[in-house]
C-alpha positions as CSV (number, residue, x, y, z in Angstrom):
1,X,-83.9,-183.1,94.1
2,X,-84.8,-179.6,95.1
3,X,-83.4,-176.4,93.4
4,X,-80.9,-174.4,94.2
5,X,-82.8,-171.6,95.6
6,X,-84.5,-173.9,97.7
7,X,-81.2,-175.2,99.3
8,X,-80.1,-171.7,99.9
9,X,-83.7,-170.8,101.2
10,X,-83.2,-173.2,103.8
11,X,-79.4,-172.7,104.4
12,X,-79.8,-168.9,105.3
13,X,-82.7,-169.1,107.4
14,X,-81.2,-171.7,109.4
15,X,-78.4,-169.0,110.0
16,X,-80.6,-166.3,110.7
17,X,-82.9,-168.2,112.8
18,X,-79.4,-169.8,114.6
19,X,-78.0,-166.1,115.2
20,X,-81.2,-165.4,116.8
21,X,-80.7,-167.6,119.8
22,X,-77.1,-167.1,119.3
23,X,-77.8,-163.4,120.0
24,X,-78.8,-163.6,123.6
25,X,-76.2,-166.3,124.7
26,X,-73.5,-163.5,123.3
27,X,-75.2,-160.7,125.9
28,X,-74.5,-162.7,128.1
29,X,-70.9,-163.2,127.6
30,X,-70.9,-166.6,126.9
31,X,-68.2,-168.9,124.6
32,X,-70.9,-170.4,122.5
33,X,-72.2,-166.6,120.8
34,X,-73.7,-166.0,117.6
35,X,-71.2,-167.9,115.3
36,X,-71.5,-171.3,117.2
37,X,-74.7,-171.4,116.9
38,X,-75.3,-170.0,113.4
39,X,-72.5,-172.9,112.7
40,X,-74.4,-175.5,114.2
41,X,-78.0,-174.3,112.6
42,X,-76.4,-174.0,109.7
43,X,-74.2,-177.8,109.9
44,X,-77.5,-179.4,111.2
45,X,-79.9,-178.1,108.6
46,X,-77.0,-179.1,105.6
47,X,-77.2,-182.4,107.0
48,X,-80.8,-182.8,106.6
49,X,-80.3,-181.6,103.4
50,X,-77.7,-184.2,102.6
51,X,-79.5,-187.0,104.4
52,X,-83.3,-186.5,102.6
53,X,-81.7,-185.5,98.9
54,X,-78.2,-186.7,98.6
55,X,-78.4,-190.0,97.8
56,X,-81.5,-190.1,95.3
57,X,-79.6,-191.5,92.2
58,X,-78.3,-194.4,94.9
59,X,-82.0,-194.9,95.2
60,X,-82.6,-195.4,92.2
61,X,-80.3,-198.8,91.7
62,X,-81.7,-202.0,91.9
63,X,-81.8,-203.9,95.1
64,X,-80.8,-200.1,97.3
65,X,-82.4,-199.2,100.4
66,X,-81.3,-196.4,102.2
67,X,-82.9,-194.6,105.0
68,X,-82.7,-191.2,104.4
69,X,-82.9,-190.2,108.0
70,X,-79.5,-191.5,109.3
71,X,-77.7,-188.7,108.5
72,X,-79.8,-186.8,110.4
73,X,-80.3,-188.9,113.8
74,X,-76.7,-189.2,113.8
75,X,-76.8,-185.0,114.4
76,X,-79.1,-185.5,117.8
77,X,-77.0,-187.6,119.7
78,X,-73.7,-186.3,117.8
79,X,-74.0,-182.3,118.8
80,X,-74.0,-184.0,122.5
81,X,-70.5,-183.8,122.3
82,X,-70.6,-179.9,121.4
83,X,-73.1,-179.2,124.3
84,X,-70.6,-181.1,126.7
85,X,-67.5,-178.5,125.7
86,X,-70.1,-175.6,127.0
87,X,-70.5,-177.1,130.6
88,X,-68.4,-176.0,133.3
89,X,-67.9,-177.0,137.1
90,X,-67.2,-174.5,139.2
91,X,-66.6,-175.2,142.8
92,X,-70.1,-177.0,143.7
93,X,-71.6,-174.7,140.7
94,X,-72.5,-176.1,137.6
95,X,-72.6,-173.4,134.8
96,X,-73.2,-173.7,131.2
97,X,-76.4,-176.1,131.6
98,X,-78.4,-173.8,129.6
99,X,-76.2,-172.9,126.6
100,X,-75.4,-176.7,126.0
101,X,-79.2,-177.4,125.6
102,X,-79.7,-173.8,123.3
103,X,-76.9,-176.0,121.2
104,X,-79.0,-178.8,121.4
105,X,-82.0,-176.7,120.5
106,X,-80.2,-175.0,117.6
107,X,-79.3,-177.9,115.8
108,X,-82.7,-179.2,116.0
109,X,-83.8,-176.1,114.3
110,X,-81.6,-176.2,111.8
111,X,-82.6,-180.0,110.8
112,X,-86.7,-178.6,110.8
113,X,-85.1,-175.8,107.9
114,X,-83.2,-178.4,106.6
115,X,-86.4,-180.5,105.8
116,X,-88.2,-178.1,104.8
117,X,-90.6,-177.6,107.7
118,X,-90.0,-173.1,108.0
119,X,-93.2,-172.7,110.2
120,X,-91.8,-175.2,113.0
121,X,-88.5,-173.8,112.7
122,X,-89.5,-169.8,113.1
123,X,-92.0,-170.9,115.9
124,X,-89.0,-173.1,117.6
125,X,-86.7,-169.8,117.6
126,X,-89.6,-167.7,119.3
127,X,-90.4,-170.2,121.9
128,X,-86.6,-170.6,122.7
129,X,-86.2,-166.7,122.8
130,X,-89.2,-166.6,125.1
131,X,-87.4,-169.3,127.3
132,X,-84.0,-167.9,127.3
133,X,-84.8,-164.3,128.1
134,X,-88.4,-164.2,129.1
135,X,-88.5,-167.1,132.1
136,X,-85.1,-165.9,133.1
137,X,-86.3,-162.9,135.3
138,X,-88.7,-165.5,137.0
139,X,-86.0,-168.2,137.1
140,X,-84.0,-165.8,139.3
141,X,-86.7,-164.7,141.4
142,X,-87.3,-167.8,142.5
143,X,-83.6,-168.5,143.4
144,X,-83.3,-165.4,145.2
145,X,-86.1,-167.2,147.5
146,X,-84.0,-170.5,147.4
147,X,-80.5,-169.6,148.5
148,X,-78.7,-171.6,151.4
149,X,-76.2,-170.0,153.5
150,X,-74.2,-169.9,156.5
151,X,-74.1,-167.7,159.2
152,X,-71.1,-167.6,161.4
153,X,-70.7,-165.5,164.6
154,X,-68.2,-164.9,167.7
155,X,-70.1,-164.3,171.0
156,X,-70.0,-164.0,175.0
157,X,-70.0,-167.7,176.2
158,X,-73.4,-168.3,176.7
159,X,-74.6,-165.1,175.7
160,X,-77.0,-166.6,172.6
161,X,-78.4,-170.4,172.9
162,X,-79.8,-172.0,170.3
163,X,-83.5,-170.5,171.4
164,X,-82.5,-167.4,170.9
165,X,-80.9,-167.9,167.2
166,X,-84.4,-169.2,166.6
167,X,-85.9,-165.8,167.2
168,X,-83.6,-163.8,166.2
169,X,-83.4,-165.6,162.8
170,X,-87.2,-165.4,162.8
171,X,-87.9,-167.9,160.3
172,X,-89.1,-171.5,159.9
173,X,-87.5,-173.8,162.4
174,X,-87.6,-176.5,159.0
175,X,-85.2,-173.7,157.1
176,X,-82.7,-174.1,159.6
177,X,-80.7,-177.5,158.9
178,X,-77.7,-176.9,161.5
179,X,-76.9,-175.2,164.8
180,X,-72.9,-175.8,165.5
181,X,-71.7,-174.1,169.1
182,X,-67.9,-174.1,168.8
183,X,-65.9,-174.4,172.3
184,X,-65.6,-171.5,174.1
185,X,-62.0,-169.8,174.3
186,X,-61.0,-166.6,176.3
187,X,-64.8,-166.5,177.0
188,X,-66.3,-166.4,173.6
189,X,-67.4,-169.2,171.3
190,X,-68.2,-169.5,168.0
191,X,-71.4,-170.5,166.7
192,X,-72.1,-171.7,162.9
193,X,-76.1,-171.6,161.7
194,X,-76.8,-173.1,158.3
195,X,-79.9,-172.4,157.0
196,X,-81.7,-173.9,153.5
197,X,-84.5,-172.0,151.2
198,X,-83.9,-168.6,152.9
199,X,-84.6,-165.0,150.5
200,X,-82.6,-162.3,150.7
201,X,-84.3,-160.4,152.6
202,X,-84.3,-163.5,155.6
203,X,-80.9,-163.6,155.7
204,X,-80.5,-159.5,155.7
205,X,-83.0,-159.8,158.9
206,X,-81.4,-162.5,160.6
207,X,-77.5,-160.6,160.5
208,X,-79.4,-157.3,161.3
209,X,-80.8,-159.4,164.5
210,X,-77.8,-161.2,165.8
211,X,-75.7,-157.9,165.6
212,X,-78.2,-155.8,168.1
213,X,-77.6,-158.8,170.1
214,X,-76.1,-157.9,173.2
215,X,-72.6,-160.0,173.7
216,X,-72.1,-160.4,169.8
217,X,-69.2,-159.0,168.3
218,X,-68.5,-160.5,164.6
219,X,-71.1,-161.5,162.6
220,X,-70.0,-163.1,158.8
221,X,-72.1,-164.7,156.0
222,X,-71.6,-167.0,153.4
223,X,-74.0,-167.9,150.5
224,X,-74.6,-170.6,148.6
225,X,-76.9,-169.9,145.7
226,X,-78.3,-172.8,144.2
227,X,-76.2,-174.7,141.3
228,X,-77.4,-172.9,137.9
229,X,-77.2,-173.5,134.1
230,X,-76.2,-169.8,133.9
């Protein structure tokens, strides 16, 4: 059995590394902050504790074999249910995604302290920092460039065919999934564009275009960002 230090050794870094990760899910404003995940660094890493030292005088009886890692695989598939209560669906958005699997990540964390293994833990923490905050910025860049959208606008009956949103959207003909010319009333029709893996920037151009448009009078967007973990 280890001593008492040790057990505390391992507790509290589990807790500090846990708050870590914790940290940067609580910037964000998210449910699961600081104390979930210390709690579940903390729970995972007792467990280990439990499940590799807790049942050494039952070992030591005749005709007993245990596996000391039950206790622990039981934490990998059982903090599922944790991860599940951080996932949301909003809309045709999924949200969450990302702080379920720092849960996940946590608890795994705290079973490499729990066992004794401090190197694997720290470097687990960093690499999970450098995930959650560092690839973020890139994460989003790359979004920005993926965003669908539709594009909605009330012209002159005839006044812009479907070669001429083509131009004026100046993009690839493959980004545009959906040309929808309403019937015309009182002499105007409206005309509904959607458009897939469009930046920013494309869909700023393609509004500035079809307002200069000569017979165009309402112009209206709608975007659909990709569904995210967060």
């Amino acid at each position: 059995m280890i001593s008492d230090i040790e057990i505390t050794t391992r507790l509290v870094l589990a807790a500090v590394l846990g708050s870590l990760i914790g940290f940067e899910r609580e910037r964000l404003l998210w449910a699961a902050g600081i104390r979930t995940h210390m709690l579940v660094s903390v729970g995972a890493c007792l467990l280990m504790i439990v499940s590799a030292y807790g049942f050494q005088q039952a070992l030591e009886m005749q005709h007993v074999i245990l596996d000391p890692s039950r206790i622990a695989a039981q934490v990998v598939s059982g903090i599922g249910f944790l991860g599940a209560g951080a996932i949301l669906l909003k809309g045709e958005v999924v949200r969450g995604l990302t702080t379920a699997a720092s849960i996940w990540a946590v608890a795994a964390i705290g079973l490499a302290a729990g066992g004794g293994l401090y190197f694997a833990a720290a470097v687990s923490t960093i690499i999970i920092l450098v995930i959650l905050a560092g690839i973020k910025p890139l994460e989003e860049i790359y979004r920005a460039r993926a965003q669908s959208c539709v594009i909605e606008f009330v012209a002159e009956k005839d006044a812009v065919s479907p070669d001429d949103i083509k131009k004026l959207l100046n993009i690839r003909g493959s980004r545009i999934r959906q040309i929808v010319v309403g019937d015309a009333h009182d002499g105007v029709q409206k005309t509904k564009i959607r458009l897939v893996r469009v930046s920013e920037s494309d869909i700023s151009r393609g509004i500035a275009n079809l307002e200069r448009r000569s017979g165009v009078t309402e112009v209206s967007v709608t975007r659909r960002h990709r569904s995210g973990t967060e």
